[in-house]
N, C-alpha and C positions, 0 to 999 in steps of 0.2 A: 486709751479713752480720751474724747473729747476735752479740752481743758474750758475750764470755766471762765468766762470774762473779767479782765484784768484791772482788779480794785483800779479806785483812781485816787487820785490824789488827798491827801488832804484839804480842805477849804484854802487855807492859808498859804501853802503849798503852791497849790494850784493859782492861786490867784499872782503869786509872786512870779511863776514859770510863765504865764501866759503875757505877764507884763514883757519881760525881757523876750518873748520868743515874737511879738509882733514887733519890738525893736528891730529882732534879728529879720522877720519877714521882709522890711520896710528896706533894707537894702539890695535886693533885687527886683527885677523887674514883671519875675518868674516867682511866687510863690514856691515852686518846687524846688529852685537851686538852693532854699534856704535847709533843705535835709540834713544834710552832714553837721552845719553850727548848731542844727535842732538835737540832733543826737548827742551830740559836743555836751550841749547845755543839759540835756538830764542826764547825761552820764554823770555833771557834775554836780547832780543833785541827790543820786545813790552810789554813786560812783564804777556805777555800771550801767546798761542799757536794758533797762527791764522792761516788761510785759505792758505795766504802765506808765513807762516812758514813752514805750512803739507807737501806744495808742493815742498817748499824748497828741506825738509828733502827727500820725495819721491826722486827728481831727487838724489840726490849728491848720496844714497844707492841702486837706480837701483828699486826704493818699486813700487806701487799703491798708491795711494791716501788715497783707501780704507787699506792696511795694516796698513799705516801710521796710520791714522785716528782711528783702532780699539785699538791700542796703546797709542795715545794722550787719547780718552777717559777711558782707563781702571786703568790710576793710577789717584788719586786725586792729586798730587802734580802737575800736568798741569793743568793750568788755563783754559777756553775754550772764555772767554771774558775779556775784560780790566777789571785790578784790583787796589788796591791800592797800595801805595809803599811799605805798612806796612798789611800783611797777620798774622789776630790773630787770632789762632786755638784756643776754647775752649774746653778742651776733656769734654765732657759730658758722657763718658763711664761707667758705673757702680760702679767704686771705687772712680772716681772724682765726681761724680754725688752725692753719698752718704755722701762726702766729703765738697758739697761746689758747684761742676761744675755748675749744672743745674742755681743755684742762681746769678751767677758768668754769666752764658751766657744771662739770662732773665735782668739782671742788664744792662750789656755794648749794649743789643739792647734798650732798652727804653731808655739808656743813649746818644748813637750816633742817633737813631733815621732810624735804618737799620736793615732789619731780615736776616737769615742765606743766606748767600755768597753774601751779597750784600756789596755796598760800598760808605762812604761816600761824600757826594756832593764835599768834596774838592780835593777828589783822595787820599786821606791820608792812611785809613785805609781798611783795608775789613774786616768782620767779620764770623767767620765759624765754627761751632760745630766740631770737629772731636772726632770720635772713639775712638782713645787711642792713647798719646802720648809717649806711652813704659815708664811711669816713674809714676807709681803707687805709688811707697815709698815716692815720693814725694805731693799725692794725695790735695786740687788741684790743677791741673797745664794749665799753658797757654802760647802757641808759640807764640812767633813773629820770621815770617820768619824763621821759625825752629829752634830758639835760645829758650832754656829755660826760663820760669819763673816761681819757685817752690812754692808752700805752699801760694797760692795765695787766697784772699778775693774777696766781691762783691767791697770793700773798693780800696783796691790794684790796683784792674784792669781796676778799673776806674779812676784812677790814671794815670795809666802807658798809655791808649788809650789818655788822656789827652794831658801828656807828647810830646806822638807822634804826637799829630797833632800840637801841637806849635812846635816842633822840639828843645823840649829841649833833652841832652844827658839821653840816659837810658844803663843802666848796665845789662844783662842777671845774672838770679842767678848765670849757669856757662855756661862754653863754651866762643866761640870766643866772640868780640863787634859786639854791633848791627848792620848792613845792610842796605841797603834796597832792595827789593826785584830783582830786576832784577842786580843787585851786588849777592844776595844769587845763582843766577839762575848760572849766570857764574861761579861761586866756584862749583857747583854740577854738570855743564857740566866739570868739571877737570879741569879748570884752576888754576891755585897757586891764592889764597888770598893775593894781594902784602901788604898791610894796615901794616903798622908798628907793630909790637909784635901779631896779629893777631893770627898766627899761634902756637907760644908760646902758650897765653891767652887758648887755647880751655881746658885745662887740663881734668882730670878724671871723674871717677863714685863719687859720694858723699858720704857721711858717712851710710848714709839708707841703699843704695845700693851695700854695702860691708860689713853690718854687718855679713848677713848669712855666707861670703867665711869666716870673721873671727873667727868665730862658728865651720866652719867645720875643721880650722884648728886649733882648740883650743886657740887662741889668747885672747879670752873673754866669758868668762862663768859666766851670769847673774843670779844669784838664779832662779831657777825652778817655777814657781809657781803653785801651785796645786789645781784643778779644786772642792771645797767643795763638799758636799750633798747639798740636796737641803733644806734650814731653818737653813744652818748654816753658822757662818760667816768666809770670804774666810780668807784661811791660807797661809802663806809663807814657808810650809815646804821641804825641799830638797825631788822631785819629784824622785822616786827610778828607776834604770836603766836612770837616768838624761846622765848619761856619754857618752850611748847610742849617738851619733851626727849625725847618718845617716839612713836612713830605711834598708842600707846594711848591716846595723853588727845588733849584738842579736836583737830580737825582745822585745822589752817592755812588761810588763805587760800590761789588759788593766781593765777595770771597773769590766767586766764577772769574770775577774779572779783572782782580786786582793781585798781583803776582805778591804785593810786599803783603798781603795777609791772606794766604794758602788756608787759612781754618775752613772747616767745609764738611762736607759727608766724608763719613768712615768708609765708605763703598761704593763704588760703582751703581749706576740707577739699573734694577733686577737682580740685583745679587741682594 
């Protein structure tokens, strides 16, 4: 059945969102590029993207419904129904998965008692598998509200879901303090984080994630270690052409061609 037209706003409501969203209009050049912050901004006013959010965003950018709409649905960071205050991404992606993830997600649903994107009965949490949270080095790893939490356990995480629903303080491994969701919403439509030291707090990449720049600039050079034959026991010897740091400069030796390390195929090439 045809759905019916999508209440609007309250007065006051409205009158507040439409301030801040011609703010956000006023910094492109394009009324249209202002989409994504529009969607941002009433996410974090229901803390998801509703019907009269969509239409919100449609009027104030000149859109359709339907442009809106193809946009709200295509990134996962729009919600499409009420969620929790506290959004926990599990990356179950192949290197957290290996690591830990899978165990880590199958653990906090038997724990809360909710399967992927659902939420539980006290509005607290939502729980949701994601793809990859761009922090492999850190493998495995679990969002809240897009704040990291690295090198996490089935142990950990059940901990930390705990934590959140009594609303005791919890610390992100790094990055800003924690949120809550429809607070994260308004920081990602561009408005300043006013939260005391906030903005400070968010600092860098981690040690994982800067070892390689300090490799490529010679800063640290860990003994080489070198890949045995097969039946014998592995060796610590300085790997030759070790100095080598980039696939740009000379080309290394490799197994075919190098007699002092024979490791190689088990077989002849057809057999």
């Amino acid at each position: 059945m045809p759905q019916l037209p999508a209440p609007a706003y309250p007065a006051e409501v409205r009158a507040r969102l439409e301030a801040d969203a011609k703010e956000v209009i006023a910094r492109y050049p394009g009324s249209r590029s202002a989409l994504l912050p529009l969607l941002h901004l009433v996410q974090s006013e229901e803390g998801y993207v509703s019907r009269t959010g969509m239409a919100f965003c449609a009027e104030m950018l000149d859109l359709t419904t339907a442009e809106v709409t193809a946009v709200a649905t295509f990134y996962t960071m729009y919600r499409r129904r009420p969620s929790g205050d506290y959004q926990v991404g599990v990356c179950t992606n192949t290197l957290c998965a290996v690591m830990g993830g899978d165990a880590i997600f199958d653990r906090l649903k038997e724990h809360l008692g909710v399967g992927n994107d659902e939420t539980t009965e006290d509005g607290k949490v939502t729980l949701e598998h994601i793809e990859c949270n761009a922090a492999c080095d850190f493998a495995p790893v679990v969002m809240v509200n897009w704040e990291f939490f690295d090198n996490q356990t089935p142990e950990s995480a059940t901990q930390l879901v705990d934590d959140l629903i009594a609303g005791r303080t919890v610390e992100p491994t790094r990055g800003a303090p924690l949120c809550t969701y429809k607070e994260t919403a308004r920081i990602l439509a561009g408005f300043p984080d006013e939260r005391p030291g906030a903005v400070e707090a968010t600092g860098g990449a981690g040690h994982a994630s800067l070892i390689g720049l300090k490799l490529a600039k010679g800063e640290a050079a860990p003994k080489a270690r070198v890949v045995s034959p097969r039946g014998e026991a592995p060796t610590d010897r300085p790997q030759k052409g070790a100095e080598h740091l980039s696939s740009h400069d000379a080309p290394q030796q490799t197994s075919a061609s190098d007699p002092d390390h024979p490791a190689g195929p088990a077989a002849e090439e057809g057999e």
